[in-house]
Backbone and ligand atoms as CSV (ligand in chain L), in Angstrom:
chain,resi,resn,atom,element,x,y,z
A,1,UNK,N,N,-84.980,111.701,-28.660
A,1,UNK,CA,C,-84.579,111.116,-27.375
A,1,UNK,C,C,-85.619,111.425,-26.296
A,2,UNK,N,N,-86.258,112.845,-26.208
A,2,UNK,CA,C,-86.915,112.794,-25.417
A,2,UNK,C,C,-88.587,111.842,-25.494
A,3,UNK,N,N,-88.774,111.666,-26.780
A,3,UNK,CA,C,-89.987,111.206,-27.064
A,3,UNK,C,C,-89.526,109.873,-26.835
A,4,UNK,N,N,-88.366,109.017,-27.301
A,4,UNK,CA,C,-87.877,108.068,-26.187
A,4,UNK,C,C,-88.455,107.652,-24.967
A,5,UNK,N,N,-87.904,108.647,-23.954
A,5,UNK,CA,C,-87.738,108.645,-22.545
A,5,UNK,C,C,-89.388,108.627,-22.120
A,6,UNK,N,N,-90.195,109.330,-22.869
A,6,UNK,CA,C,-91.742,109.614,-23.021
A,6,UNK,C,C,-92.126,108.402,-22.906
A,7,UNK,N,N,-92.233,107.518,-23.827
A,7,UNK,CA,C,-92.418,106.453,-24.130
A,7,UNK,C,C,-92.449,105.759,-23.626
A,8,UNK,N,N,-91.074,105.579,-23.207
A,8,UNK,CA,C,-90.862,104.622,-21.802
A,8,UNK,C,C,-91.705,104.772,-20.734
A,9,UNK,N,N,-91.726,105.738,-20.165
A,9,UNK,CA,C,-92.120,106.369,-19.036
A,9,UNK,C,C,-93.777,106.038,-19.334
A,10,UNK,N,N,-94.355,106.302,-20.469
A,10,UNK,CA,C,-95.914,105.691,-20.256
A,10,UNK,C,C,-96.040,104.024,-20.155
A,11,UNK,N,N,-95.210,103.780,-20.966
A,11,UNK,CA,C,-94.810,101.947,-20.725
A,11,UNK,C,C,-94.410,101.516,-19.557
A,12,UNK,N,N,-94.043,101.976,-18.668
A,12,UNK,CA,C,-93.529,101.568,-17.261
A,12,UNK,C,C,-92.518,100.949,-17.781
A,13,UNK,N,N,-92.174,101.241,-19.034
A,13,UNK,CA,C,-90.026,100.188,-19.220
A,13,UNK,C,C,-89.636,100.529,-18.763
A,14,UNK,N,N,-88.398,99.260,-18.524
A,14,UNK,CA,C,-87.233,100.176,-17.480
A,14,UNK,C,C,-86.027,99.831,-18.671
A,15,UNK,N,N,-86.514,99.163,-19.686
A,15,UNK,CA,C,-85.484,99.714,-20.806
A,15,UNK,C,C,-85.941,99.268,-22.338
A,16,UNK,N,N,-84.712,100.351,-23.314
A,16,UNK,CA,C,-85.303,100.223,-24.361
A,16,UNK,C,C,-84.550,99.667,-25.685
A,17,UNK,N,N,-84.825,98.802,-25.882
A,17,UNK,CA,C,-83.513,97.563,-26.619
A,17,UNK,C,C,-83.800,98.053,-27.735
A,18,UNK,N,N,-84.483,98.585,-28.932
A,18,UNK,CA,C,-84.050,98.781,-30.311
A,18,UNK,C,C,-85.004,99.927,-30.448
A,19,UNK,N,N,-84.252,100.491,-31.078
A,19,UNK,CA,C,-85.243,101.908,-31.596
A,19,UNK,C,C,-84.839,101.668,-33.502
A,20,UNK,N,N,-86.436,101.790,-33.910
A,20,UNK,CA,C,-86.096,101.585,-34.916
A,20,UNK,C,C,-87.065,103.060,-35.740
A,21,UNK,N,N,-85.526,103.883,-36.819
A,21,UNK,CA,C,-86.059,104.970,-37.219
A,21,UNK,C,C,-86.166,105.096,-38.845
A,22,UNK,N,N,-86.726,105.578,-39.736
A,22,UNK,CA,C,-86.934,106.012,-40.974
A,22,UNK,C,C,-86.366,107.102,-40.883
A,23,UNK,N,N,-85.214,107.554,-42.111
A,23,UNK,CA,C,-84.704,108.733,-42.437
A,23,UNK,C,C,-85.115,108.878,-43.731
A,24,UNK,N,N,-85.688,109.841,-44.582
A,24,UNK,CA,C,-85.870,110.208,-45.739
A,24,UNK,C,C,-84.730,110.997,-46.304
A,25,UNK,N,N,-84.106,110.200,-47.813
A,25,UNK,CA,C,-82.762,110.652,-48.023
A,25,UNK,C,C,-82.835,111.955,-48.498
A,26,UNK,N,N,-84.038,112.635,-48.457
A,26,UNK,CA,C,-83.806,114.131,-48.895
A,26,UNK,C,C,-83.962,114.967,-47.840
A,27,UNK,N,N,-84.034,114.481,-46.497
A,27,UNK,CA,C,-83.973,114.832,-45.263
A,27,UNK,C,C,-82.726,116.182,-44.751
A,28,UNK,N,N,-81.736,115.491,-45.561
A,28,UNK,CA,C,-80.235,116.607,-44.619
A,28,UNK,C,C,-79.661,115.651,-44.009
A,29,UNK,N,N,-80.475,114.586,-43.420
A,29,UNK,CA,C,-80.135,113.828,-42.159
A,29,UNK,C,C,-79.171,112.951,-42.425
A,30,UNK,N,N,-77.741,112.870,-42.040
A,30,UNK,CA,C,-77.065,111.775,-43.076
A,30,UNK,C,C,-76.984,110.417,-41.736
A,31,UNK,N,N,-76.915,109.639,-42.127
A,31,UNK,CA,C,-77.304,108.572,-41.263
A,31,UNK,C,C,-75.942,107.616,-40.306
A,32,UNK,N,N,-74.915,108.366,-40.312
A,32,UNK,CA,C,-73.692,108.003,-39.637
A,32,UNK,C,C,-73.961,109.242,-38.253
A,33,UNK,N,N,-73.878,110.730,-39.126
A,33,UNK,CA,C,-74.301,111.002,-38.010
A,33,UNK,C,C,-75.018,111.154,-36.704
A,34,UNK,N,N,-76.450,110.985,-37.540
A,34,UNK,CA,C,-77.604,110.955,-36.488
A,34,UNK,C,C,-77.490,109.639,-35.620
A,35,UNK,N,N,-76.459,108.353,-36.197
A,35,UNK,CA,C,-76.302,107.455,-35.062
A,35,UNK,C,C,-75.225,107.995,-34.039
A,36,UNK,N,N,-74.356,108.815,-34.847
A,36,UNK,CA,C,-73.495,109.100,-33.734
A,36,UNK,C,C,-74.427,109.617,-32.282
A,37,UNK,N,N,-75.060,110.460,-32.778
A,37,UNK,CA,C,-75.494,111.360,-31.951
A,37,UNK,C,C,-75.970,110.799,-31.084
A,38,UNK,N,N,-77.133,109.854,-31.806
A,38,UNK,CA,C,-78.028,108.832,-31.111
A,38,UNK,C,C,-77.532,107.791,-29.611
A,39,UNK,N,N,-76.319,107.191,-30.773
A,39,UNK,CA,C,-75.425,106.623,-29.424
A,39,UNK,C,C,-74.450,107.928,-28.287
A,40,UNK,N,N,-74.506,108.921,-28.521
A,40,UNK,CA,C,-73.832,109.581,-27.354
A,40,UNK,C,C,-74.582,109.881,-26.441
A,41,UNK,N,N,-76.154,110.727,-26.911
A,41,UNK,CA,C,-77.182,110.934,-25.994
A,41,UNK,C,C,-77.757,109.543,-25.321
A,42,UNK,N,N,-77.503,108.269,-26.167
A,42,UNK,CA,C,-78.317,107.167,-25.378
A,42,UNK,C,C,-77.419,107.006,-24.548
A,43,UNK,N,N,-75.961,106.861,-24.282
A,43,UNK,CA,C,-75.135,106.361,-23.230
A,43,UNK,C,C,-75.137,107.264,-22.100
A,44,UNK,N,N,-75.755,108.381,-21.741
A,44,UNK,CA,C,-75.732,109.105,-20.878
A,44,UNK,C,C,-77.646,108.803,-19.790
A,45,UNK,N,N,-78.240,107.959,-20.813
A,45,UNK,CA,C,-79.669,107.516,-19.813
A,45,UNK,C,C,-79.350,106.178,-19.695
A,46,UNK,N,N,-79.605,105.788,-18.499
A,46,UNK,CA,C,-79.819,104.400,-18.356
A,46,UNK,C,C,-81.225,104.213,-18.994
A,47,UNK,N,N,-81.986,104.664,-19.331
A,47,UNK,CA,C,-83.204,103.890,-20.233
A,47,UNK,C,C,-82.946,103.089,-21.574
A,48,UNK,N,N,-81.768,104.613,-21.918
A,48,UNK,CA,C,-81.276,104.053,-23.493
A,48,UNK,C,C,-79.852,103.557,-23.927
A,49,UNK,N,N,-79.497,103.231,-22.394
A,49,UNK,CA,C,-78.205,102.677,-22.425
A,49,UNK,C,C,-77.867,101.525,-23.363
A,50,UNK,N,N,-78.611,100.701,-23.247
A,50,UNK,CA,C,-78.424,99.439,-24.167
A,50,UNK,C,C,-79.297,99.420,-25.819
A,51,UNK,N,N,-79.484,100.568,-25.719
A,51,UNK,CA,C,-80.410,100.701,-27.016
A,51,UNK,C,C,-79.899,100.796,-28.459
A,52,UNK,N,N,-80.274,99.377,-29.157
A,52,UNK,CA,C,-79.572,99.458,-30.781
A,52,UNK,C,C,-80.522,99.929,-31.485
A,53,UNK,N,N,-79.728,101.473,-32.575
A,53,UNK,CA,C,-80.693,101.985,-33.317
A,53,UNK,C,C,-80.630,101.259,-34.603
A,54,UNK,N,N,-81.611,101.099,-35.440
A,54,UNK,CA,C,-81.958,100.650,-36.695
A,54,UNK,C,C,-82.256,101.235,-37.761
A,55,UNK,N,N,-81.333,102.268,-38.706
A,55,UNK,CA,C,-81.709,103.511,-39.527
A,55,UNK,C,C,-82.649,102.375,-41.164
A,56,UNK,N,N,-83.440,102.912,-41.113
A,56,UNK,CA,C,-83.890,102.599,-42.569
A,56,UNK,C,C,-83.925,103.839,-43.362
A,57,UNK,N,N,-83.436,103.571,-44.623
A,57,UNK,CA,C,-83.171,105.028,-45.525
A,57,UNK,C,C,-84.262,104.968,-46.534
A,58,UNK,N,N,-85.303,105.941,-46.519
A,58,UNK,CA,C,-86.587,106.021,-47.341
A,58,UNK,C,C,-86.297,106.903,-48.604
A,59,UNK,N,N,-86.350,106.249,-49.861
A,59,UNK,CA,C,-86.282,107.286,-51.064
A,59,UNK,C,C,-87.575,108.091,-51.380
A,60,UNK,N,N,-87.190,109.084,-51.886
A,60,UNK,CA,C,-88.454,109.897,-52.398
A,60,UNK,C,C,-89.515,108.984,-53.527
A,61,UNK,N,N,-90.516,109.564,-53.384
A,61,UNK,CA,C,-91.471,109.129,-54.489
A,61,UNK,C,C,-92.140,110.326,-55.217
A,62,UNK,N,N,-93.058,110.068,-56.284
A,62,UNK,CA,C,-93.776,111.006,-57.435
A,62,UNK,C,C,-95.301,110.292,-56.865
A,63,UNK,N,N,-95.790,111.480,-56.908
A,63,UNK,CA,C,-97.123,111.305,-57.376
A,63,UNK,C,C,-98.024,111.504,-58.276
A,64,UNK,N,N,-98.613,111.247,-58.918
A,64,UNK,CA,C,-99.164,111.827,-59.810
A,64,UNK,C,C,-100.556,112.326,-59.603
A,65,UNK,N,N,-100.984,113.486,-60.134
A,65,UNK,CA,C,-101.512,114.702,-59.546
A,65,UNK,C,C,-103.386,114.041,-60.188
A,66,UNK,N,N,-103.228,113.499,-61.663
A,66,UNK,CA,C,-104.436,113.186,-62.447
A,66,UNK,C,C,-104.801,111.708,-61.803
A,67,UNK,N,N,-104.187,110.677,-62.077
A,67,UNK,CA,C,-104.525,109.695,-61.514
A,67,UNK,C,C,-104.051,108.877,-60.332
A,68,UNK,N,N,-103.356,109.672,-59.419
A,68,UNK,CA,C,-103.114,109.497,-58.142
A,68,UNK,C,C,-101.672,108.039,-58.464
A,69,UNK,N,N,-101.437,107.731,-59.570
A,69,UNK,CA,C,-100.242,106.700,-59.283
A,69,UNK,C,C,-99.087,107.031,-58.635
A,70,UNK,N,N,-98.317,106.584,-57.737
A,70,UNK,CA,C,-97.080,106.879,-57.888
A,70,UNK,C,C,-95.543,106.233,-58.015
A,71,UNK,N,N,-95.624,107.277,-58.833
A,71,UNK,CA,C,-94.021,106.634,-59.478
A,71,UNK,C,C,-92.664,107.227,-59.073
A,72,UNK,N,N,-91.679,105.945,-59.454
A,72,UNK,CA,C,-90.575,106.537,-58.964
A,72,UNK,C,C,-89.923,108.056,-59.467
A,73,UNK,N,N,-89.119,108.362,-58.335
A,73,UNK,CA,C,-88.708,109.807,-58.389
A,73,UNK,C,C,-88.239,110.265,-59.934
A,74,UNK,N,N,-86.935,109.310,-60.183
A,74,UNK,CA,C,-86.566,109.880,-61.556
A,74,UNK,C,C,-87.642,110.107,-62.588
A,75,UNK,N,N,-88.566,109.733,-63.351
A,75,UNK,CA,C,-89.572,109.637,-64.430
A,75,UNK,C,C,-89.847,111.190,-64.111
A,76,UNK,N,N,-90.349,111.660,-65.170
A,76,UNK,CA,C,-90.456,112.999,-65.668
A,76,UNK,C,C,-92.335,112.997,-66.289
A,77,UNK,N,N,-92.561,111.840,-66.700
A,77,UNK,CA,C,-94.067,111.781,-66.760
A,77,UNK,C,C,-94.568,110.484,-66.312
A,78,UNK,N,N,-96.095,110.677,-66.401
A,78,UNK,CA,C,-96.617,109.353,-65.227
A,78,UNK,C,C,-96.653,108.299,-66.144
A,79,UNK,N,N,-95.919,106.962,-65.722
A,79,UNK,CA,C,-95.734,106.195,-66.551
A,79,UNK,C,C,-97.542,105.244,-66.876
A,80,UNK,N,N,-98.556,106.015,-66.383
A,80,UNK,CA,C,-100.209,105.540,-66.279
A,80,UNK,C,C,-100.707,106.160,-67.646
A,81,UNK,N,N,-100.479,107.180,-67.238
A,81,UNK,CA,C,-101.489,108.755,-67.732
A,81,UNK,C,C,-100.461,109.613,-68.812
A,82,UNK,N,N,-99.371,109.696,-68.702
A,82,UNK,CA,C,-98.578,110.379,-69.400
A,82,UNK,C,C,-98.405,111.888,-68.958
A,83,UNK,N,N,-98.900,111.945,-67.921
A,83,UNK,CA,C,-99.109,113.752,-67.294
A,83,UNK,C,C,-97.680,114.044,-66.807
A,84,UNK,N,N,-97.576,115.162,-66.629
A,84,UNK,CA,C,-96.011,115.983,-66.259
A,84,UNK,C,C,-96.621,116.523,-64.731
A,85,UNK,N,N,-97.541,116.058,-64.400
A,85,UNK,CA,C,-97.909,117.009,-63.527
A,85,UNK,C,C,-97.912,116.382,-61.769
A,86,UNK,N,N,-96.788,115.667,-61.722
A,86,UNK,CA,C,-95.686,115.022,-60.768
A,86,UNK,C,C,-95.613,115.206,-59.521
A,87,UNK,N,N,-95.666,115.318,-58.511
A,87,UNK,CA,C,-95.289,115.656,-56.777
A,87,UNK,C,C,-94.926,114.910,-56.261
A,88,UNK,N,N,-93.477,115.794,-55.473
A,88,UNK,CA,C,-92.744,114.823,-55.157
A,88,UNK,C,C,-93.544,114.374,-53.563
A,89,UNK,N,N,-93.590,113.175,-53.109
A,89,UNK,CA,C,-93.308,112.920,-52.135
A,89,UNK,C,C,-92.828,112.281,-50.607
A,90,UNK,N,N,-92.365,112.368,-49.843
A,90,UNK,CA,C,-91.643,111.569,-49.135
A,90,UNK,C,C,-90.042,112.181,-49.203
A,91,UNK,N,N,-89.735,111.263,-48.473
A,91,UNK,CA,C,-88.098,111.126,-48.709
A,91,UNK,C,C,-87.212,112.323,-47.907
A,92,UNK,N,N,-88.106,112.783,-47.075
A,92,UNK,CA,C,-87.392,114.263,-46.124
A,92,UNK,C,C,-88.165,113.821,-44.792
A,93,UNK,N,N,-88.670,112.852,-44.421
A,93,UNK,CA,C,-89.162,113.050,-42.789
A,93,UNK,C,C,-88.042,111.967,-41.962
A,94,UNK,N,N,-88.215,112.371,-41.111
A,94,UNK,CA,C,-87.760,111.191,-39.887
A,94,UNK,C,C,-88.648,110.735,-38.797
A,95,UNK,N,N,-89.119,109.804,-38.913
A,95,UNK,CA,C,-89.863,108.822,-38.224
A,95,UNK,C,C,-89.816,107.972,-37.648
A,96,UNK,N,N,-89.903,107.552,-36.009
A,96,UNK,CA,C,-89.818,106.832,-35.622
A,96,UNK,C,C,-90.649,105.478,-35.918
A,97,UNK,N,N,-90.173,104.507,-36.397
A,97,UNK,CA,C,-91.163,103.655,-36.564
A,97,UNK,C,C,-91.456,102.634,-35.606
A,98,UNK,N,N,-90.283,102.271,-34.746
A,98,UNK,CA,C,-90.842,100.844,-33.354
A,98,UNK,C,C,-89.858,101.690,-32.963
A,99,UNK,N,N,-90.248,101.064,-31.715
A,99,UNK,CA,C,-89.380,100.495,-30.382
A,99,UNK,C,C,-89.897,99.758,-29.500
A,100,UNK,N,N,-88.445,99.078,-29.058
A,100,UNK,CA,C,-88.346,97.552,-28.350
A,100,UNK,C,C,-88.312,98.096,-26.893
A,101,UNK,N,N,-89.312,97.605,-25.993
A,101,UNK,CA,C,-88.721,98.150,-24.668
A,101,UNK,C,C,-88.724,96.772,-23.526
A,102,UNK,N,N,-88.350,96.739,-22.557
A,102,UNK,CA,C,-88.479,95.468,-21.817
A,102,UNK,C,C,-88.927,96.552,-20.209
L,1,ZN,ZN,ZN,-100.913,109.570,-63.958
């Protein structure tokens, strides 16, 4: 929220119609709540009074360590190379990705 209000404030908006965020489902972050939240702290700024959030839910990925492919999370070896030697990554950040401001 505050990086929000930041935002705005270098934009000269005087408002901010969609905030759109990435949750990674290995985050913690469960995505009913963080709108709750989202909408209680936005109804208290008029910047983010009218502001619809947009959760996109990001799954984890594999990487593979020998030939850089990556594959989905479940697989246990690289479906390229055949290596076990796997990393996970993604799927735990939260990221803002747009916002709409007028
Ligand atoms: Zn590989």
């Amino acid at each position: 929220m505050n990086q929000l209000c930041q935002l705005a404030d270098e934009h000269g908006a005087t408002a901010i119609i969609t905030v759109r965020v990435s949750i990674g489902r290995l985050s913690g972050i469960v995505a009913d709540s963080f709108s709750f939240g989202f909408e209680t702290l936005a109804g208290e700024n008029s910047l983010t009074k009218k502001a619809a959030l947009e959760i996109t839910l990001t799954e984890p990925v594999q990487r593979c360590l020998d030939c850089r492919l990556v594959a989905d999370f479940s697989t246990k070896t690289c479906p390229r190379c055949d290596s076990t030697r796997l990393s996970p990554e993604g799927g735990d950040e939260l990221v803002l990705t747009q916002v709409e401001m007028e």
